[in-house]
PDB file with one MODEL, atoms N, CA, C and O in Angstrom:
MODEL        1
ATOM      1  N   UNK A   1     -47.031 -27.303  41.756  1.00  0.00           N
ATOM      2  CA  UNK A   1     -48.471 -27.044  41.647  1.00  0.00           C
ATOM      3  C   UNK A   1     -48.719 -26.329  40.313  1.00  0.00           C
ATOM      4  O   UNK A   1     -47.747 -25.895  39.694  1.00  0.00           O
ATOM      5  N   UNK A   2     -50.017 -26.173  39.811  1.00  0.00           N
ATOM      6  CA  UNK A   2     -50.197 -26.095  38.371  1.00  0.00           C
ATOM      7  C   UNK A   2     -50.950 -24.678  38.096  1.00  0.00           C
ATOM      8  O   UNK A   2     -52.022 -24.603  38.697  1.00  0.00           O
ATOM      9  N   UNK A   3     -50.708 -23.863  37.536  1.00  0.00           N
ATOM     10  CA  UNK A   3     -51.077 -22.572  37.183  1.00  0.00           C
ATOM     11  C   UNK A   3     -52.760 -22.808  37.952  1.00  0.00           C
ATOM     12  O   UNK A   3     -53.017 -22.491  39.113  1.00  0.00           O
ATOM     13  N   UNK A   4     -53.556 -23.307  37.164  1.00  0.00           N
ATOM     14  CA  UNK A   4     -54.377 -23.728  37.320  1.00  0.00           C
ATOM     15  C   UNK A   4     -54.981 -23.977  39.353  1.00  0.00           C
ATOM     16  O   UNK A   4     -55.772 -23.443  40.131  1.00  0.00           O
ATOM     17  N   UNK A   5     -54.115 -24.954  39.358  1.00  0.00           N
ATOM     18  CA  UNK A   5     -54.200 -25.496  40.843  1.00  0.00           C
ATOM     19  C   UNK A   5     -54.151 -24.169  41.737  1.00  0.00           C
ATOM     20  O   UNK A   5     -55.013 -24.085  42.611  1.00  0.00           O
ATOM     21  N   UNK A   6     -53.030 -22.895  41.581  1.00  0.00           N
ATOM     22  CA  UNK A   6     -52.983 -21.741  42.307  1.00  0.00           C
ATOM     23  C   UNK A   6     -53.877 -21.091  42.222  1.00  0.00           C
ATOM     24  O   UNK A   6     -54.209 -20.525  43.263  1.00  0.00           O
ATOM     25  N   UNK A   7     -54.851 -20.797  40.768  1.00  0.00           N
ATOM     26  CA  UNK A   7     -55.549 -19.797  40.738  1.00  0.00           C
ATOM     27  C   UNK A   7     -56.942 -20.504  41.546  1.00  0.00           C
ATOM     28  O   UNK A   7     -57.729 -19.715  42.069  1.00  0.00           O
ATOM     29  N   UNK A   8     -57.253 -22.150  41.642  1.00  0.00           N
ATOM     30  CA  UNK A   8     -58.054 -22.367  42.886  1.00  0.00           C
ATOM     31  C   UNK A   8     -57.827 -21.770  43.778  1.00  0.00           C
ATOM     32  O   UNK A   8     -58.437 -20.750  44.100  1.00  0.00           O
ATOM     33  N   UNK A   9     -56.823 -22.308  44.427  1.00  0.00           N
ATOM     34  CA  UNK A   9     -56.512 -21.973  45.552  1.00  0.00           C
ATOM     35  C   UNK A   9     -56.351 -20.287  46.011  1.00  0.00           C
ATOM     36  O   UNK A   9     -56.294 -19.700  47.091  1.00  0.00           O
ATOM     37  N   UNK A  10     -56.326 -19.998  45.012  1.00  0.00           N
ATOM     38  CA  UNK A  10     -56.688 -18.126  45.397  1.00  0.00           C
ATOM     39  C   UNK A  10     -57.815 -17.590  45.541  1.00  0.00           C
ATOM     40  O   UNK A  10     -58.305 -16.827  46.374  1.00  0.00           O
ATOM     41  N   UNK A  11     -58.327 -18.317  44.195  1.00  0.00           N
ATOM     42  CA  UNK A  11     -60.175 -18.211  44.434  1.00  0.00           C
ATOM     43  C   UNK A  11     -60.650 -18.107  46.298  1.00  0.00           C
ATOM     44  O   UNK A  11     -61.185 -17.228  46.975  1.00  0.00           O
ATOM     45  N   UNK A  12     -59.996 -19.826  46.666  1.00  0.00           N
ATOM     46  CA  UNK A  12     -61.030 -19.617  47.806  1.00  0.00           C
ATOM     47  C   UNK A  12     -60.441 -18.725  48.962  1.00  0.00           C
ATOM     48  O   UNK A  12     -61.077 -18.133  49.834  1.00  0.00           O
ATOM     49  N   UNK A  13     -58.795 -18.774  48.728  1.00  0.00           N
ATOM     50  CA  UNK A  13     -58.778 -17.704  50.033  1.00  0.00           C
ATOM     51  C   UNK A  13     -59.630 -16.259  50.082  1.00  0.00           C
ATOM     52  O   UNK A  13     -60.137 -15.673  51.039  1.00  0.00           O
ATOM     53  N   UNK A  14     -59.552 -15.781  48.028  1.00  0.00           N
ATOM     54  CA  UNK A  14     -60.300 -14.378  47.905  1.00  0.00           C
ATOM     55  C   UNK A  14     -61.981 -14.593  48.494  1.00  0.00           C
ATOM     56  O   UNK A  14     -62.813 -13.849  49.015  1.00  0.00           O
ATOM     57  N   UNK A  15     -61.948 -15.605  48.207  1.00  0.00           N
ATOM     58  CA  UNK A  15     -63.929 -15.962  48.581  1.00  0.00           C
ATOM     59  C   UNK A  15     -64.458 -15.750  50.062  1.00  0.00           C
ATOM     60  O   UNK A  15     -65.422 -15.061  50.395  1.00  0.00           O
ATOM     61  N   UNK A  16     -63.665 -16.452  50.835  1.00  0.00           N
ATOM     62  CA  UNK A  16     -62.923 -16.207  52.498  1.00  0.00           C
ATOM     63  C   UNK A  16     -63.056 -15.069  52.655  1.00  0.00           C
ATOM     64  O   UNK A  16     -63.985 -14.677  53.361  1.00  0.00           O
ATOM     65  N   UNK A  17     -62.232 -14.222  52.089  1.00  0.00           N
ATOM     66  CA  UNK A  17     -61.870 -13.207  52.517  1.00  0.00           C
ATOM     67  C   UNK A  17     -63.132 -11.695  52.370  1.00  0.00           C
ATOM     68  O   UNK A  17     -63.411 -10.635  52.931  1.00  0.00           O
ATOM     69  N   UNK A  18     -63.596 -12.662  51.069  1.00  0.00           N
ATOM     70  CA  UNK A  18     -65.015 -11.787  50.702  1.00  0.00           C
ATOM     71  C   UNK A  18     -65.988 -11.718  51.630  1.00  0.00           C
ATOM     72  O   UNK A  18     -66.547 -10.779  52.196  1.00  0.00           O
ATOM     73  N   UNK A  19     -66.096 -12.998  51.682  1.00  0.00           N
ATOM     74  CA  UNK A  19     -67.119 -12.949  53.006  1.00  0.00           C
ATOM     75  C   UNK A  19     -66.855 -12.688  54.368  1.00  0.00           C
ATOM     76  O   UNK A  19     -67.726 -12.183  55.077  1.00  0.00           O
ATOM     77  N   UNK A  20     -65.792 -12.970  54.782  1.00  0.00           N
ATOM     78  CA  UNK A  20     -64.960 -11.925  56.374  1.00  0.00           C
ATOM     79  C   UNK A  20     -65.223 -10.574  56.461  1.00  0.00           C
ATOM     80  O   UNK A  20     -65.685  -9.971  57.429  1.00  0.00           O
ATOM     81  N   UNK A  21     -64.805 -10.015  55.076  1.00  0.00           N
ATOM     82  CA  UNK A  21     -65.102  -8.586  54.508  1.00  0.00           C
ATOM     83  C   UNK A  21     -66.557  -8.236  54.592  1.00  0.00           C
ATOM     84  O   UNK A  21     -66.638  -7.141  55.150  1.00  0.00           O
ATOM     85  N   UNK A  22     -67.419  -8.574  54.361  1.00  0.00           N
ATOM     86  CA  UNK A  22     -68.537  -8.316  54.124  1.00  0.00           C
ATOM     87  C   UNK A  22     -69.559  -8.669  55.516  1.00  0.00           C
ATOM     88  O   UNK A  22     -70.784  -8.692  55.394  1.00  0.00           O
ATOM     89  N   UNK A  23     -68.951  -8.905  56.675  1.00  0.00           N
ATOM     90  CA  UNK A  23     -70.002  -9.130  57.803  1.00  0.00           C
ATOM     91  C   UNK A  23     -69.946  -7.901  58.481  1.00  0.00           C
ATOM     92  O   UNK A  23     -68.974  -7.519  59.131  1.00  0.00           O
ATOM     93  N   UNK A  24     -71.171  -7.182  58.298  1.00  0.00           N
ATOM     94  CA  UNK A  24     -71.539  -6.471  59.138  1.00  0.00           C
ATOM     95  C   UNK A  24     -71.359  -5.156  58.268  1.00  0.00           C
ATOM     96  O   UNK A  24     -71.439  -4.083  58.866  1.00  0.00           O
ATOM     97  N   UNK A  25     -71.128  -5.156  56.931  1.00  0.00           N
ATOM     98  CA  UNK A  25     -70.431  -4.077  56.020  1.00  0.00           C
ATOM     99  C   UNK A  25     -72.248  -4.449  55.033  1.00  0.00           C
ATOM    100  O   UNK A  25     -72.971  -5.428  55.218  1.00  0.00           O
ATOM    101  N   UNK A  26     -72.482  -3.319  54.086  1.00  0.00           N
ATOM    102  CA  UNK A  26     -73.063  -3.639  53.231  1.00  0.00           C
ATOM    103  C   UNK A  26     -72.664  -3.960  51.717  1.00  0.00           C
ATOM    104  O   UNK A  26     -71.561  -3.519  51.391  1.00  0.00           O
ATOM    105  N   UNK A  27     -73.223  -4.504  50.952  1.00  0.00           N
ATOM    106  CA  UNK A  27     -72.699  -4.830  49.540  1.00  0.00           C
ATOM    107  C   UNK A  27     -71.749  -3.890  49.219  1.00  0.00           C
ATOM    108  O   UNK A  27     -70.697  -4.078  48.607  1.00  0.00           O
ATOM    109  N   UNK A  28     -72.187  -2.866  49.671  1.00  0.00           N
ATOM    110  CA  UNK A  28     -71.819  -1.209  48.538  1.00  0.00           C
ATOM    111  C   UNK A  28     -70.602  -0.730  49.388  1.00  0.00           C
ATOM    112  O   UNK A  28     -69.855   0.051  48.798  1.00  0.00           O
ATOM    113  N   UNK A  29     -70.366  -0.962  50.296  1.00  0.00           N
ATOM    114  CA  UNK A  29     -69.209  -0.536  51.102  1.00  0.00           C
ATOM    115  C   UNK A  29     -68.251  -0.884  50.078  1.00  0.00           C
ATOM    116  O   UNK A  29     -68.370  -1.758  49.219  1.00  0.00           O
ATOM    117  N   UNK A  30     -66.883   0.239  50.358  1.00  0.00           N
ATOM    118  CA  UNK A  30     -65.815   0.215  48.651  1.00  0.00           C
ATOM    119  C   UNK A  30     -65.010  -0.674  49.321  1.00  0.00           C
ATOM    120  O   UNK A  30     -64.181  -1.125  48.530  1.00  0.00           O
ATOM    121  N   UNK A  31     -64.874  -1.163  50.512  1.00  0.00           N
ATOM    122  CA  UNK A  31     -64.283  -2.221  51.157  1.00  0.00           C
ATOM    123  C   UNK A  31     -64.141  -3.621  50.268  1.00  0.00           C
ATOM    124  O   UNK A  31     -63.276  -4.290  49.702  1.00  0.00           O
ATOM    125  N   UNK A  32     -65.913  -3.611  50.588  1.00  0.00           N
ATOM    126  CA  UNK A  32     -66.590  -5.422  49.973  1.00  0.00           C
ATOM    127  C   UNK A  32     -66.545  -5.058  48.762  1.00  0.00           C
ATOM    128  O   UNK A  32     -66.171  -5.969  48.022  1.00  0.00           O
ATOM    129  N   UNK A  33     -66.819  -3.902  48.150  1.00  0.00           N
ATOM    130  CA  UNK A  33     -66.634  -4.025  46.401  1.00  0.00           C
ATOM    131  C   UNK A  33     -64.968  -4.068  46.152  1.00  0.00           C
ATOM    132  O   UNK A  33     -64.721  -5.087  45.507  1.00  0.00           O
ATOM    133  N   UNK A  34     -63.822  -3.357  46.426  1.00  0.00           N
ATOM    134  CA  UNK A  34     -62.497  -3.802  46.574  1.00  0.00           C
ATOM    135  C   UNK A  34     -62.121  -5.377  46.800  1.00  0.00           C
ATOM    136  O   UNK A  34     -61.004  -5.766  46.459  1.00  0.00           O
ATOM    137  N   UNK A  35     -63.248  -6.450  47.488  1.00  0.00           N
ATOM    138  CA  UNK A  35     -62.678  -7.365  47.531  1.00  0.00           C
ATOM    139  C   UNK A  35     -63.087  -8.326  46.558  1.00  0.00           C
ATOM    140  O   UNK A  35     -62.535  -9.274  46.001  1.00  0.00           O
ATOM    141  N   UNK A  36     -64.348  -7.741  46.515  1.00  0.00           N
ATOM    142  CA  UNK A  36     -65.052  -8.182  45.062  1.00  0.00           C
ATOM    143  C   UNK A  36     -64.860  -8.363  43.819  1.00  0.00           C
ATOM    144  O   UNK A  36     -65.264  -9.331  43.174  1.00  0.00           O
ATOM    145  N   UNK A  37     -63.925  -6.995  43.211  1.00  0.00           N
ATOM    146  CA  UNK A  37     -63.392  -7.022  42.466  1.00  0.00           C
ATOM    147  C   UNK A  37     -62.436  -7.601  41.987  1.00  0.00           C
ATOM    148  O   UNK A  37     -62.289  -7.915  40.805  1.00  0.00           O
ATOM    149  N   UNK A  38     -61.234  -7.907  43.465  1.00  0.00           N
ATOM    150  CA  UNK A  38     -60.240  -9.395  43.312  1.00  0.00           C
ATOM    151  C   UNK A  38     -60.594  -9.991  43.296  1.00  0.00           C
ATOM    152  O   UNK A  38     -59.721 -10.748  42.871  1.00  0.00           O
ATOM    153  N   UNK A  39     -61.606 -10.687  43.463  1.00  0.00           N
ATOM    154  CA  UNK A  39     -61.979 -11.668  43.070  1.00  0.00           C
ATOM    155  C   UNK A  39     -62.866 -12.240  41.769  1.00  0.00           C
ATOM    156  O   UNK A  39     -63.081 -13.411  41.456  1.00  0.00           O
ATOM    157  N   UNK A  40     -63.319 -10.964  41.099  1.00  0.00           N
ATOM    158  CA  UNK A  40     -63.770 -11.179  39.865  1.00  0.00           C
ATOM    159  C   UNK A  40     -62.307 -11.339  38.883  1.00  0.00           C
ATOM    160  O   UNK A  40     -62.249 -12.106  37.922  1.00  0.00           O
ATOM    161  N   UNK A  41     -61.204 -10.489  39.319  1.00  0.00           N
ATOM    162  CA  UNK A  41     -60.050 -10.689  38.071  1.00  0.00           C
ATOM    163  C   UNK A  41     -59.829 -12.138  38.296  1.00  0.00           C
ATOM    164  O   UNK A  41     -59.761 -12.905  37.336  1.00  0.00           O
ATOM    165  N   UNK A  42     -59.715 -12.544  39.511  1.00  0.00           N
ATOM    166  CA  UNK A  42     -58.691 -13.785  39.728  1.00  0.00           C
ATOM    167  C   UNK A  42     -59.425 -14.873  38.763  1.00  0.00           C
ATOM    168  O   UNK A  42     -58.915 -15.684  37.990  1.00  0.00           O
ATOM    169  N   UNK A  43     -61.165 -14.549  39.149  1.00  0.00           N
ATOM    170  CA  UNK A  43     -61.897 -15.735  38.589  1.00  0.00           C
ATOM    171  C   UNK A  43     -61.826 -15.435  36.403  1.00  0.00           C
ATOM    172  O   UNK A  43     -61.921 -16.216  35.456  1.00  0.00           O
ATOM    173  N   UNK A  44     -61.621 -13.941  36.512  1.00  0.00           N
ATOM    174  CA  UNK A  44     -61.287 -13.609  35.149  1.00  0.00           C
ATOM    175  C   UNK A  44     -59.847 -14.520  34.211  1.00  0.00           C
ATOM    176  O   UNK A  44     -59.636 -14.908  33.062  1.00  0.00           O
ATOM    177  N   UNK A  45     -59.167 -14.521  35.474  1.00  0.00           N
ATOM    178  CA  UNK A  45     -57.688 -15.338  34.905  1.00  0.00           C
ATOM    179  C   UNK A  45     -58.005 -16.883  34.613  1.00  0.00           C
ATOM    180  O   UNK A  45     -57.588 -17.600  33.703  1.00  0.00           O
ATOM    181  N   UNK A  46     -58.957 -17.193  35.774  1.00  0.00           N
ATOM    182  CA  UNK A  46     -59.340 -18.563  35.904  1.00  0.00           C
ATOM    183  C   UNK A  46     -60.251 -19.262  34.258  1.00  0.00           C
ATOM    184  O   UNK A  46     -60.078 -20.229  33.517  1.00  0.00           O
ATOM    185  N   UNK A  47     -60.930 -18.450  34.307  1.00  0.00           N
ATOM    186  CA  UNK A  47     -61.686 -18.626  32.747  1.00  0.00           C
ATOM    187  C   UNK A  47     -60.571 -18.787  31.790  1.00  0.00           C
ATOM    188  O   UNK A  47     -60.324 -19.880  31.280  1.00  0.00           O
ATOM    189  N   UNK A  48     -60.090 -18.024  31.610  1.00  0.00           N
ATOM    190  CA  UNK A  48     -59.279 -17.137  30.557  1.00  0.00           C
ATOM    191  C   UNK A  48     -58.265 -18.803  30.400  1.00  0.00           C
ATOM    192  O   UNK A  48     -58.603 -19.579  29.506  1.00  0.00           O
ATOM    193  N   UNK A  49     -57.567 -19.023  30.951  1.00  0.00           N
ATOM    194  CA  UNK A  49     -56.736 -20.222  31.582  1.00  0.00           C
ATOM    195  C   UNK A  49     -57.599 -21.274  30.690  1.00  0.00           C
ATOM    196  O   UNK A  49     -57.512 -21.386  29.467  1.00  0.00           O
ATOM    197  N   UNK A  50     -58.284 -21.876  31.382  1.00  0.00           N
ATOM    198  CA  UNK A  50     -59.545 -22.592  31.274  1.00  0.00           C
ATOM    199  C   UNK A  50     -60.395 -23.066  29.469  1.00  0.00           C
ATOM    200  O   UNK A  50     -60.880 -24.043  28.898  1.00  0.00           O
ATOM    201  N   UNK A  51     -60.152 -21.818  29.264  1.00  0.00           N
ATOM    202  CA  UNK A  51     -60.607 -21.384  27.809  1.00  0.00           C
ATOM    203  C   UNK A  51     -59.675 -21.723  26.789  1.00  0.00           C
ATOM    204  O   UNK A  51     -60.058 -22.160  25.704  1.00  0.00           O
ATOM    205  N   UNK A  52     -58.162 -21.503  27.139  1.00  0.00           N
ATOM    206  CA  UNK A  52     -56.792 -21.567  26.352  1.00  0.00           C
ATOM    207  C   UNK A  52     -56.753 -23.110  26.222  1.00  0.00           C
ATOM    208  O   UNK A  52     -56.630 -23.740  25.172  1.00  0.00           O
ATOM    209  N   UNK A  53     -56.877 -23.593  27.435  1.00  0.00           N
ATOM    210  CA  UNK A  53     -56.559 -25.030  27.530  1.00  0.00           C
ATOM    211  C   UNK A  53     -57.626 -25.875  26.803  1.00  0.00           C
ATOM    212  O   UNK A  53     -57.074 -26.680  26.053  1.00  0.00           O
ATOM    213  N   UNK A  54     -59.030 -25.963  26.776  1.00  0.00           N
ATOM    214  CA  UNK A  54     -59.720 -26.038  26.007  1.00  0.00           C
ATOM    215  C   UNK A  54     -59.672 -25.994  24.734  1.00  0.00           C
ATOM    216  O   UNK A  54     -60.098 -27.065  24.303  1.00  0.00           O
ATOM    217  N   UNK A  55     -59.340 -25.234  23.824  1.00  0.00           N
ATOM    218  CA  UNK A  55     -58.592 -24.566  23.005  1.00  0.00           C
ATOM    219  C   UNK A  55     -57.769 -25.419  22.392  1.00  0.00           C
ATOM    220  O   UNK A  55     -57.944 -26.162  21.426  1.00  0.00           O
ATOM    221  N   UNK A  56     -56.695 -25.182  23.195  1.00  0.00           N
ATOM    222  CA  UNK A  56     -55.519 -26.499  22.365  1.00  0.00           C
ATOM    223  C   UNK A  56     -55.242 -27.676  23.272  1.00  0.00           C
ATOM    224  O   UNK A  56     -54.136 -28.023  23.688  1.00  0.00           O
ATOM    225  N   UNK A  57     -56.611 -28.332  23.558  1.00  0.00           N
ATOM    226  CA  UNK A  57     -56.224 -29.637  23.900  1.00  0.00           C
ATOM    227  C   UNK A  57     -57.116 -30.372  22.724  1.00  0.00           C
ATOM    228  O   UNK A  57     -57.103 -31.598  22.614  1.00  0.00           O
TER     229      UNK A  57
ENDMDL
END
């Protein structure tokens, strides 16, 4: 599987998991922002990736 292909596939388990996290919690709970935040790096790697390849293709 392809750098790429994993960091999907992390995306949506973190996305999942964001929203599991977040029922019944409010935005601001350090819970849902903790999960939030993994999921902003992961999608940070995802760009970043994304951008390189772009780049030198």
């Amino acid at each position: 599987m392809s750098e790429i292909s994993e960091l999907i596939e992390r995306i949506e388990e973190l996305r999942l998991n964001m929203i599991k996290t977040k029922e019944g919690r409010a935005y601001t709970d350090p819970v849902v922002v903790a999960a939030s935040q993994e999921l902003d790096h992961v999608l940070d790697l995802y760009q970043e990736m994304l951008m390189k390849k772009a780049g030198n293709g």
